[in-house]
Each structure stands twice: as structure tokens, then as C-alpha cells.
Backbone and ligand atoms as CSV (ligand in chain L), in Angstrom:
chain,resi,resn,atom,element,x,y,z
A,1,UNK,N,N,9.729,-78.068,58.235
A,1,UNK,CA,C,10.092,-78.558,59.567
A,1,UNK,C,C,8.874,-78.529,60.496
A,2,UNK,N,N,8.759,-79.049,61.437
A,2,UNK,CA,C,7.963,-79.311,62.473
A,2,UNK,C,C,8.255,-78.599,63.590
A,3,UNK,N,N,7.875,-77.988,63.809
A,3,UNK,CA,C,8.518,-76.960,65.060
A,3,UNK,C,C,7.379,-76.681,66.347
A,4,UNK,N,N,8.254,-76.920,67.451
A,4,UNK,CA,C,7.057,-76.723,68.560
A,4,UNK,C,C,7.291,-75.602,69.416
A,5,UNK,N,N,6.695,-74.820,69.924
A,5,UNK,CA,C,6.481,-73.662,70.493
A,5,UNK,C,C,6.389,-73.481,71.968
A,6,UNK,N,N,7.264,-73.397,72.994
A,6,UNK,CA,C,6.551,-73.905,74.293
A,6,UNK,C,C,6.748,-72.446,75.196
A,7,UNK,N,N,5.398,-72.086,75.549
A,7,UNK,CA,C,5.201,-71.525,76.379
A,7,UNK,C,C,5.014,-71.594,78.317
A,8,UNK,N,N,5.940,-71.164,79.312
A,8,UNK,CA,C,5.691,-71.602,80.484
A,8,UNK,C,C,5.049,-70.699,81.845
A,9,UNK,N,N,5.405,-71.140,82.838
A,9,UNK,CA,C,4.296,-70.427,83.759
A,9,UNK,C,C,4.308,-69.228,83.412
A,10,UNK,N,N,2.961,-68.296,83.758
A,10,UNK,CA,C,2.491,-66.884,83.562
A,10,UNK,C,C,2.204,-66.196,82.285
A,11,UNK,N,N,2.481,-67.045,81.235
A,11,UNK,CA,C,2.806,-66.455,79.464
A,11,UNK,C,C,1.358,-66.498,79.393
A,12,UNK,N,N,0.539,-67.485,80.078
A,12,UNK,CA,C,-0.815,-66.941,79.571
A,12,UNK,C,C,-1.404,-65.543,80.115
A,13,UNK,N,N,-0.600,-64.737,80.726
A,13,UNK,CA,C,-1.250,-63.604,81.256
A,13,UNK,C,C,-0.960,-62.197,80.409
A,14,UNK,N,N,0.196,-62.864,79.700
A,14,UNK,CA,C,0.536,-61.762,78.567
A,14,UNK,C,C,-0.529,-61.189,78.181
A,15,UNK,N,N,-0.398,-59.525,77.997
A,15,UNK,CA,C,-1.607,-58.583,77.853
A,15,UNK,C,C,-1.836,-57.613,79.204
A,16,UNK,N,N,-1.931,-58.803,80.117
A,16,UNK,CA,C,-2.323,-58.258,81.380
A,16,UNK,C,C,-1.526,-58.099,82.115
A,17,UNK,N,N,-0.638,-59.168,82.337
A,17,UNK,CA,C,0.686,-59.032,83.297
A,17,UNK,C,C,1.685,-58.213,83.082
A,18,UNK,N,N,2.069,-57.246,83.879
A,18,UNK,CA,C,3.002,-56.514,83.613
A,18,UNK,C,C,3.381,-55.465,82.092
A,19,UNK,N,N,2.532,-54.819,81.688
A,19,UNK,CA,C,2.888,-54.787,80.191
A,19,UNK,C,C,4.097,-53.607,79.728
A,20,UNK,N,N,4.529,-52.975,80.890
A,20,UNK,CA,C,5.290,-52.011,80.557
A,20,UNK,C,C,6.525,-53.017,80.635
A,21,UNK,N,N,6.438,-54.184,81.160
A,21,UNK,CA,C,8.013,-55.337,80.874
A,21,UNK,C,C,7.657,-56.101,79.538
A,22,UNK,N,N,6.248,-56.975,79.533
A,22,UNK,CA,C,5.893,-57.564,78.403
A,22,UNK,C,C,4.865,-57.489,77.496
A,23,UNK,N,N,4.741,-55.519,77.799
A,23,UNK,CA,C,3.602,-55.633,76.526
A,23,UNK,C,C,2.400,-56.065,76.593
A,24,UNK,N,N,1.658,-55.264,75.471
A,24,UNK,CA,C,-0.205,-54.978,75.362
A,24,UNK,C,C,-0.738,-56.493,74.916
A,25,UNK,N,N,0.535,-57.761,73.996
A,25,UNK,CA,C,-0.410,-58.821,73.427
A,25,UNK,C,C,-0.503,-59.442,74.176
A,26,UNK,N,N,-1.232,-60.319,73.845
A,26,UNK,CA,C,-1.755,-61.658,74.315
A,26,UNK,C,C,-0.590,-62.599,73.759
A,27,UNK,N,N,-0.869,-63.739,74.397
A,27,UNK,CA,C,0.435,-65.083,73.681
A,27,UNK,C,C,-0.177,-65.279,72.193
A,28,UNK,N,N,-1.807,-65.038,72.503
A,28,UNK,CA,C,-2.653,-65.173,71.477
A,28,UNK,C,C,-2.307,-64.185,70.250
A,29,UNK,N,N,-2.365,-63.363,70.207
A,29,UNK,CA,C,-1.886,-61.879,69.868
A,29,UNK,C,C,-0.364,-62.442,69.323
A,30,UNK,N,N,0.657,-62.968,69.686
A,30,UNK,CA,C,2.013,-63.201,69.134
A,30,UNK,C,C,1.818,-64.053,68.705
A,31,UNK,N,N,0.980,-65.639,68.778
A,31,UNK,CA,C,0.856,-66.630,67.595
A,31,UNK,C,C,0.487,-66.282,66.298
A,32,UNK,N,N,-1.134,-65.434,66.902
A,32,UNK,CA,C,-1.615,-65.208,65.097
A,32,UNK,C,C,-0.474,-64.311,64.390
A,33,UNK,N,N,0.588,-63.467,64.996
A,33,UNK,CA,C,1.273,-62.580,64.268
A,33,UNK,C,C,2.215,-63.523,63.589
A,34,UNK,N,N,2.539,-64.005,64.472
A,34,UNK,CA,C,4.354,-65.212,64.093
A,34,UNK,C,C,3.760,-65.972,62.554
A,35,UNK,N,N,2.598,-66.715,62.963
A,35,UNK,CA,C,2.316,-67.519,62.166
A,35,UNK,C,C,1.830,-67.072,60.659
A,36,UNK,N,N,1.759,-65.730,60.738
A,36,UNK,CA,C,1.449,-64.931,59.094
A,36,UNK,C,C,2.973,-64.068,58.631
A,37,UNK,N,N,4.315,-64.195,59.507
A,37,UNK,CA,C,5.118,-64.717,59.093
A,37,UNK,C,C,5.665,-65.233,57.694
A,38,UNK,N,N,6.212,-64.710,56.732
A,38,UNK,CA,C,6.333,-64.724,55.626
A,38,UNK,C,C,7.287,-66.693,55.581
A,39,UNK,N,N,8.111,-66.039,56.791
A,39,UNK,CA,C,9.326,-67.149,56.796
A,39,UNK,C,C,8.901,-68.890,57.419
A,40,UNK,N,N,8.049,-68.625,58.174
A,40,UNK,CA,C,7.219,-69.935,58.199
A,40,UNK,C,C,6.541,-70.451,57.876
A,41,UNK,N,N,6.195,-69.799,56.941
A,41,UNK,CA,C,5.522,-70.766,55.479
A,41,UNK,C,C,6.013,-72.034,55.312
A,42,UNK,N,N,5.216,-73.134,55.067
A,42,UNK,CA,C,6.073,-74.355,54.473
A,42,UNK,C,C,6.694,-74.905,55.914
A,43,UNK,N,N,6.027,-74.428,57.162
A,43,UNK,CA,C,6.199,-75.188,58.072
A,43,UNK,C,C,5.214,-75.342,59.311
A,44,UNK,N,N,5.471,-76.450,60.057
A,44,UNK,CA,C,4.348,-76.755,61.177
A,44,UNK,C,C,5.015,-76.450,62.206
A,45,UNK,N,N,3.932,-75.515,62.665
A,45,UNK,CA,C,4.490,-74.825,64.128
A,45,UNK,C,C,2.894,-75.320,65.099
A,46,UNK,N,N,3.510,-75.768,66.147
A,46,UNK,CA,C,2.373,-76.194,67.608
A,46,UNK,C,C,2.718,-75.384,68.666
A,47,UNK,N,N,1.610,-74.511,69.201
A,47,UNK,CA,C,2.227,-73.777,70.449
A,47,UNK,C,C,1.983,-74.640,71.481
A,48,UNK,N,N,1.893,-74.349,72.694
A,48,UNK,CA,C,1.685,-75.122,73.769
A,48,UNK,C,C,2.262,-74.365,75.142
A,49,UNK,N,N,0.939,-74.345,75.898
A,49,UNK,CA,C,1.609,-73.055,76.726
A,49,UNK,C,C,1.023,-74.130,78.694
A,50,UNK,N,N,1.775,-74.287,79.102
A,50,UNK,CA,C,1.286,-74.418,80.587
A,50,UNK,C,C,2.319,-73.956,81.712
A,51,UNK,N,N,0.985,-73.682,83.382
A,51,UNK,CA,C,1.792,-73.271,84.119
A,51,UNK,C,C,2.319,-74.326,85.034
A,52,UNK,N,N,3.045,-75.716,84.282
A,52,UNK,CA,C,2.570,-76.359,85.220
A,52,UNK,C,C,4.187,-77.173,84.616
A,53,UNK,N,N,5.091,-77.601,85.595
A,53,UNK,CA,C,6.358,-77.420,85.634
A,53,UNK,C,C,6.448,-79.601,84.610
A,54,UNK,N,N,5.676,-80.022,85.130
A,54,UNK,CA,C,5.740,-81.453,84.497
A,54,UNK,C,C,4.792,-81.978,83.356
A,55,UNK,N,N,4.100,-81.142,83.483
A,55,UNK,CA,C,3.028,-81.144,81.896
A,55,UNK,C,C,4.363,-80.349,80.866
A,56,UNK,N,N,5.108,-79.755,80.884
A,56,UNK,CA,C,6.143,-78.687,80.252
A,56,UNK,C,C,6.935,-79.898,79.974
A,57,UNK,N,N,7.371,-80.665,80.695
A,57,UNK,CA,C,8.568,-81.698,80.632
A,57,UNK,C,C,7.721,-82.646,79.576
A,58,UNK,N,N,6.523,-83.073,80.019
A,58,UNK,CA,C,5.883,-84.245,79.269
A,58,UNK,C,C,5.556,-84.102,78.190
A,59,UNK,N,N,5.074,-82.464,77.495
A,59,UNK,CA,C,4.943,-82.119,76.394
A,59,UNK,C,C,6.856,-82.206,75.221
A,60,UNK,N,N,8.174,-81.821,76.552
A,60,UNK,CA,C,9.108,-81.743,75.532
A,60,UNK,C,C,8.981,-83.302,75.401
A,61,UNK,N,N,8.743,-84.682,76.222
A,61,UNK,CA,C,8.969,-86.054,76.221
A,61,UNK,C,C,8.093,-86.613,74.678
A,62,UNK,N,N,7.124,-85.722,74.664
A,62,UNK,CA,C,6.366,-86.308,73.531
A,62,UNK,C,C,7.072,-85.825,72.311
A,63,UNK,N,N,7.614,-84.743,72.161
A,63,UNK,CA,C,7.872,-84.195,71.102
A,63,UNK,C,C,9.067,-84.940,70.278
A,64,UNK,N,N,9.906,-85.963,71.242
A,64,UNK,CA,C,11.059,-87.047,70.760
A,64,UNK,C,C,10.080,-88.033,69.329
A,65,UNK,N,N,10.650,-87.824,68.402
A,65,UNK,CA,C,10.313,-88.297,67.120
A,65,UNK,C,C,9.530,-87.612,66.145
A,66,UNK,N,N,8.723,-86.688,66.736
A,66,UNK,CA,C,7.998,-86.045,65.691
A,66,UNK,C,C,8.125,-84.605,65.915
A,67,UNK,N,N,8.967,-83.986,66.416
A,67,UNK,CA,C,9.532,-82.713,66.321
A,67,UNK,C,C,10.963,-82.198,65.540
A,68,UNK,N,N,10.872,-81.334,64.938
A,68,UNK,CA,C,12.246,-81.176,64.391
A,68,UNK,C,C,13.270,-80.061,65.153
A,69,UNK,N,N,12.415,-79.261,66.278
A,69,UNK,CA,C,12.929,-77.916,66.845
A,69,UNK,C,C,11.971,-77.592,67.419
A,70,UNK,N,N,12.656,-77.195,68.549
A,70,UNK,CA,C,11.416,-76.414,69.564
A,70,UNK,C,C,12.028,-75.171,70.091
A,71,UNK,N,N,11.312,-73.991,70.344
A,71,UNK,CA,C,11.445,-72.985,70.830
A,71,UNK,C,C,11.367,-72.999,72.394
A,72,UNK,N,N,11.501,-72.359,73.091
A,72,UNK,CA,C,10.961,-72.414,74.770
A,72,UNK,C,C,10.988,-71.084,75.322
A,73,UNK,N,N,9.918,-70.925,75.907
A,73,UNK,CA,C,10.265,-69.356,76.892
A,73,UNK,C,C,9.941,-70.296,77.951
A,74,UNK,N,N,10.465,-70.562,78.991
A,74,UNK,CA,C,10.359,-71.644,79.970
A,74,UNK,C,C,10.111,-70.929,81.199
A,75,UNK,N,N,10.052,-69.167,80.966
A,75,UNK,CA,C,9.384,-68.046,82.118
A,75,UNK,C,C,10.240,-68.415,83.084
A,76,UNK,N,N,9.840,-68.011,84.691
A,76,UNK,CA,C,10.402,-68.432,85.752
A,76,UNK,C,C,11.474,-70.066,85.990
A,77,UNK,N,N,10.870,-71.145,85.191
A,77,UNK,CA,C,11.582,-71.645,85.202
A,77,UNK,C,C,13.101,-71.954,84.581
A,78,UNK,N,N,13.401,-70.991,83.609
A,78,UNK,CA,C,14.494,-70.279,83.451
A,78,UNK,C,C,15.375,-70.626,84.446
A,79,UNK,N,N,15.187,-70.110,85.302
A,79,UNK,CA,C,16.204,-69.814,86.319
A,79,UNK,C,C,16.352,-71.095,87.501
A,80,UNK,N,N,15.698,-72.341,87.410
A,80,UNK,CA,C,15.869,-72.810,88.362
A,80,UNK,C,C,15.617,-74.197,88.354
A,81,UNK,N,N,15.037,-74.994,86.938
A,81,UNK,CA,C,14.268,-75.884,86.504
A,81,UNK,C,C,15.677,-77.041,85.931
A,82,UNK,N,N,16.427,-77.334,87.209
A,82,UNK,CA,C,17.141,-78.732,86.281
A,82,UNK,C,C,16.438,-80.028,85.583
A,83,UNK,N,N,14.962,-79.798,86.042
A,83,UNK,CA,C,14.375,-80.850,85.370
A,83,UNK,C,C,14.036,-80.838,83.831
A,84,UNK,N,N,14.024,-79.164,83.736
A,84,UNK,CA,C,12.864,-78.804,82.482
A,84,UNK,C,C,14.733,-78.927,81.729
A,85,UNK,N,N,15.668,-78.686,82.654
A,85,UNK,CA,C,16.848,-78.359,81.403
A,85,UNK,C,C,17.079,-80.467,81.191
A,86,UNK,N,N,17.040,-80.922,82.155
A,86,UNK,CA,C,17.362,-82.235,81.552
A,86,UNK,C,C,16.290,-83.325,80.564
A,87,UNK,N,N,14.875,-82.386,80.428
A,87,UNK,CA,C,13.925,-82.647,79.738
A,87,UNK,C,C,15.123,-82.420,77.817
A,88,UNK,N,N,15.184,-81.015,78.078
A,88,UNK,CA,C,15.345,-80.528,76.578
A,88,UNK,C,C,17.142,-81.654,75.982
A,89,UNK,N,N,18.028,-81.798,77.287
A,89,UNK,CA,C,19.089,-83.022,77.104
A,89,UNK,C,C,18.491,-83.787,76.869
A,90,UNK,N,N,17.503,-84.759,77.125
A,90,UNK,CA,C,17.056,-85.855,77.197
A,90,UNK,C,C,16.787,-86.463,75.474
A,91,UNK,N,N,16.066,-85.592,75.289
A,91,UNK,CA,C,15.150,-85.955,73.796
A,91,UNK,C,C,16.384,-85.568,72.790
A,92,UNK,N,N,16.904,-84.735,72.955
A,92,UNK,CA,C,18.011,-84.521,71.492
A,92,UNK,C,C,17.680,-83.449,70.834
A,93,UNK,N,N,16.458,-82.445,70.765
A,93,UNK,CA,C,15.989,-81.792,69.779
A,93,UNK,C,C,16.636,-80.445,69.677
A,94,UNK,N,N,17.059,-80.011,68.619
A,94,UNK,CA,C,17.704,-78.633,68.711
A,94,UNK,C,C,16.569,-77.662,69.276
A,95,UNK,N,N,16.820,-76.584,70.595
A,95,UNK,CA,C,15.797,-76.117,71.083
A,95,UNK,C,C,16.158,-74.441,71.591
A,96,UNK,N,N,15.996,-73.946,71.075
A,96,UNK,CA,C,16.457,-72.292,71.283
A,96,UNK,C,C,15.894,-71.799,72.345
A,97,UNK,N,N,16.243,-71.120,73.331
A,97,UNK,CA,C,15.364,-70.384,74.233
A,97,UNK,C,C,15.040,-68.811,74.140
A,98,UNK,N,N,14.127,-68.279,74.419
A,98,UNK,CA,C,14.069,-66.929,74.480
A,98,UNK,C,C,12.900,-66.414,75.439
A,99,UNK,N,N,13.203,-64.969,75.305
A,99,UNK,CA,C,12.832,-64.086,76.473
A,99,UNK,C,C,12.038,-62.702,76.097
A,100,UNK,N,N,10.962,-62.610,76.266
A,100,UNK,CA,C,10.125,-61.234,75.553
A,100,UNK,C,C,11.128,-59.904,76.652
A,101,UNK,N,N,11.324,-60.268,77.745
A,101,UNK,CA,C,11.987,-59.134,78.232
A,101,UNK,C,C,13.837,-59.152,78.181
A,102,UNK,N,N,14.003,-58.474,79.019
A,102,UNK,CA,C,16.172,-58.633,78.355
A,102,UNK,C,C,16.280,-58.851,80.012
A,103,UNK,N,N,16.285,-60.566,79.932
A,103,UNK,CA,C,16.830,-61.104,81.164
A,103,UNK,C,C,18.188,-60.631,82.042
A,104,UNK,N,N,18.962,-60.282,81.321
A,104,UNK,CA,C,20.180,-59.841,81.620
A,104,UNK,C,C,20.320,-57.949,82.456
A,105,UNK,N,N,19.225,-57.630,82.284
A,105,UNK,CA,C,19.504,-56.238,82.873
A,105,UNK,C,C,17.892,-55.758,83.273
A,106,UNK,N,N,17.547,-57.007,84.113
A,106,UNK,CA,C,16.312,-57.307,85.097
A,106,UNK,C,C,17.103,-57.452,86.740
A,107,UNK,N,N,16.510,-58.063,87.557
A,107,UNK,CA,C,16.904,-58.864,88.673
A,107,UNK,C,C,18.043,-59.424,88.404
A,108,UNK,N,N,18.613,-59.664,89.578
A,108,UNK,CA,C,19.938,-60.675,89.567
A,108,UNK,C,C,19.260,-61.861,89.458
A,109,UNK,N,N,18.626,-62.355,90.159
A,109,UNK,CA,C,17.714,-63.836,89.795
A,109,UNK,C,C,17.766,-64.185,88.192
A,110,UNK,N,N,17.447,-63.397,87.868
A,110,UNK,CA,C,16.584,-63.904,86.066
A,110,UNK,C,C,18.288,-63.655,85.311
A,111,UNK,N,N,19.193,-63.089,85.505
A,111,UNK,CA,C,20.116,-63.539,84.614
A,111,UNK,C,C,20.952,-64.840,84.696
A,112,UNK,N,N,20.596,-65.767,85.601
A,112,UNK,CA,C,21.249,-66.719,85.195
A,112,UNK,C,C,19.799,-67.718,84.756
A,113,UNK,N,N,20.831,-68.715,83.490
A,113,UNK,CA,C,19.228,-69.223,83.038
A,113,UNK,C,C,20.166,-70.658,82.896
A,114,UNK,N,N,19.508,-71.301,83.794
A,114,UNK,CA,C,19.937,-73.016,84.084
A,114,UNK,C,C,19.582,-74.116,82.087
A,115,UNK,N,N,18.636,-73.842,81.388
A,115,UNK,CA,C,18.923,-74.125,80.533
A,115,UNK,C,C,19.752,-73.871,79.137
A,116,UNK,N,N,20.136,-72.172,79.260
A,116,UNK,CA,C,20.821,-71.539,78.474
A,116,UNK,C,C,22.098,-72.630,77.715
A,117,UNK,N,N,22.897,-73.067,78.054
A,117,UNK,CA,C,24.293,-74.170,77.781
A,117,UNK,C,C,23.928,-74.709,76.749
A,118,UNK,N,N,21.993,-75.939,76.920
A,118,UNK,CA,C,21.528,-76.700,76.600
A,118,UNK,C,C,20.946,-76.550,75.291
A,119,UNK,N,N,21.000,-75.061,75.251
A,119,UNK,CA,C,19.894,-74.397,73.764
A,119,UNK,C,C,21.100,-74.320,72.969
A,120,UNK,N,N,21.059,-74.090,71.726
A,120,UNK,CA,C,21.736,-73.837,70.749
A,120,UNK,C,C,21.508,-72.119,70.602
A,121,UNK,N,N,21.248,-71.566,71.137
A,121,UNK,CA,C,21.020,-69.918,71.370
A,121,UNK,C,C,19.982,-69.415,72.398
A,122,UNK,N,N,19.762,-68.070,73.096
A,122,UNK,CA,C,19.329,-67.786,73.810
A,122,UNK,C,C,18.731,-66.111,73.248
A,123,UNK,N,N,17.993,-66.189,73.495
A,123,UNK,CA,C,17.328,-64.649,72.735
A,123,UNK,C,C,16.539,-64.012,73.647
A,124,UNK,N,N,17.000,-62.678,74.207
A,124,UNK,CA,C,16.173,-62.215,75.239
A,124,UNK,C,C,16.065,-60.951,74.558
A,125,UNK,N,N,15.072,-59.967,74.933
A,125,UNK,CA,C,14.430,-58.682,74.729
A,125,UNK,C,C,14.136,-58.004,73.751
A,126,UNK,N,N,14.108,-59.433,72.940
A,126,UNK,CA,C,13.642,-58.908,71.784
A,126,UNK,C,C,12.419,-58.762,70.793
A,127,UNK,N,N,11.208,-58.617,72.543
A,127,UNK,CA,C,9.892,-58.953,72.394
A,127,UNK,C,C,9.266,-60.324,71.548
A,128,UNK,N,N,7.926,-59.843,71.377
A,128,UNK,CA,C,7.310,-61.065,70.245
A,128,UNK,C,C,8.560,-61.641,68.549
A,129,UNK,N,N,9.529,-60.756,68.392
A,129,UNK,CA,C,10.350,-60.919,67.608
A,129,UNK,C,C,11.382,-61.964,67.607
A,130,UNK,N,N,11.607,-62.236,68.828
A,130,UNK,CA,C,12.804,-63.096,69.673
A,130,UNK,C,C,11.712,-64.484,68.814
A,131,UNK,N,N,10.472,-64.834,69.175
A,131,UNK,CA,C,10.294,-65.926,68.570
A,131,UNK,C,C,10.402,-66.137,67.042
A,132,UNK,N,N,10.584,-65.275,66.304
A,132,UNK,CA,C,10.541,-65.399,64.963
A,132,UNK,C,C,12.185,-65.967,64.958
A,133,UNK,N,N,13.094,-64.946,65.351
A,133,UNK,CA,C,14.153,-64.890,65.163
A,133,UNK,C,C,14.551,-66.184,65.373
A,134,UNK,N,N,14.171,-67.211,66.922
A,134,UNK,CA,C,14.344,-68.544,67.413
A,134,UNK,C,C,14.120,-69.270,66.005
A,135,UNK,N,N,12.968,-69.278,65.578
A,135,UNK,CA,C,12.882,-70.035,64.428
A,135,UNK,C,C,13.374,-70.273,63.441
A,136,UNK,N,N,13.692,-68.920,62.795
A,136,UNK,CA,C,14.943,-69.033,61.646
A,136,UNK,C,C,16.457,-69.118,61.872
A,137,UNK,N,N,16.984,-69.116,63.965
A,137,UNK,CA,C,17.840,-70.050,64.151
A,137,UNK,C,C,17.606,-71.552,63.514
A,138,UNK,N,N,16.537,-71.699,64.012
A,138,UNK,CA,C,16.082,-73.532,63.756
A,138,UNK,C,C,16.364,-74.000,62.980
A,139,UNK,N,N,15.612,-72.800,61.477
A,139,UNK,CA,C,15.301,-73.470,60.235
A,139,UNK,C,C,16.949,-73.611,59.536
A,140,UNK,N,N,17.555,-72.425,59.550
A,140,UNK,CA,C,18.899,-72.630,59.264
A,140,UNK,C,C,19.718,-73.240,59.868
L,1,DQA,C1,C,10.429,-64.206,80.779
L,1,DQA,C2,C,11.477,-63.715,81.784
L,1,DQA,C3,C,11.398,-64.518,83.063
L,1,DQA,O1,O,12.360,-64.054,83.999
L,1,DQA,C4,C,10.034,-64.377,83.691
L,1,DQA,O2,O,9.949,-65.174,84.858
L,1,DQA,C5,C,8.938,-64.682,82.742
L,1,DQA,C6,C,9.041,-64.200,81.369
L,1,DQA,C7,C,10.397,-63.325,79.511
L,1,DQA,O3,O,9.810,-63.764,78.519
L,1,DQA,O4,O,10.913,-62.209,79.500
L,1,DQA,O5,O,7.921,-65.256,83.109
L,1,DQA,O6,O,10.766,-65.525,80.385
């Protein structure tokens, strides 16, 4: 399968930002791990990380035909992005969301997540793991 990876605002600060919520890696640091991954073998994974709310949309717009599944941590926009959720309606692609921290027993803000409905699952706090796990939603 073809699988795309989308990272959104602040994920590039992982390491630095906050680490007692998200931890010592880097995004860098959770690709090279994911991708040596026993279970994604025998598949193409593209990360793609911006803080930038319509480059996010234009990257899911491209992914219509040559993606088979996409992952999303869509960060802050989680909570507020009807565009980024009518991006992932738009194209058709089965698209899981997840969360390195446990959205649900953070802020009142961050537990509601405007694309959640749209994903075929939602995976929060289950660190750099939540993306593995997204994937072998996918693959199965
Ligand atoms: C996050 C949770 C969001 O509430 C937050 O805005 C992020 C990261 C997570 O991975 O836990 O940027 O998506």
C-alpha cells in the first residue's frame, strides 16, 4: 500500500516542545523508528509535515489517486479545521487520525476533534506507537 503520513502545525518541534506531554524524539526520531517497523515492510510510506493550514489541505488534494491511506496528526487543527476535515471528505481516502498525547484528558479545547467522524479511527496517547498502530488500522 501507499500510505501517507501527515504531520501538522508544531510536530516539527517534537524533541523540544513540551516533552514531558510529547517526549525526547524528534518527528525525525519517530519516522526512522516507524519505518524499521517489521509491519511496513512491503509498503510506501511519505511523511509530510507543515505548519501551514492550506499546504496540509493541498498535500491531502494531491494524494487523490495515488494514495491508498493516510494517517494525520492534524495538531491544533484537530480541534477547529472544517477545512482540513472537508479536505480528508473530499478525496475519499481511508484516513486514521492520531494523537502522541491522550487528547481526551488534556484541556477541554483538545477533546473535541472536528475531524474525528471523518477518520475511520482515532488514536490518542499512545505516543510514537499510535502511528504504527494507525497503519495496521489501514493495512487491515
Ligand atoms: C497533538 C494534540 C493537539 O491538541 C496539539 O495541538 C498538538 C499535538 C498530539 O499529537 O498529541 O499539536 O495532536
Amino acid at each position: 500500500m501507499k500510505l501517507l503520513i501527515i504531520n501538522g502545525p508544531n510536530l516539527n518541534l517534537l524533541g523540544l516542545r513540551e516533552p514531558e506531554i510529547y517526549g525526547n524524539e524528534t518527528l525525525f526520531d519517530i519516522e526512522s523508528w516507524l519505518i524499521n517497523q517489521p509491519e511496513v515492510d512491503d509498503h510506501t510510506i511519505t511523511w509530510f509535515q507543515s505548519n501551514h493550514e492550506g499546504e496540509l489541505i493541498e498535500r491531502i488534494h494531491d494524494a487523490m489517486g495515488n494514495v491508498d491511506g493516510i494517517v494525520i496528526n492534524p495538531g491544533a487543527l484537530t480541534h477547529y479545521s472544517y477545512a482540513l476535515r472537508d479536505a480528508i471528505v473530499a478525496v475519499n481516502i481511508p484516513t486514521v487520525e492520531i494523537h502522541l498525547s491522550d487528547i481526551n484528558t488534556r484541556e477541554e479545547f483538545r477533546k473535541i476533534s472536528v475531524v474525528k467522524d471523518v477518520c475511520l479511527a482515532q488514536l490518542s496517547g499512545l505516543g510514537k506507537k499510535g502511528y504504527l498502530e494507525a497503519i495496521k488500522k489501514l493495512i487491515h
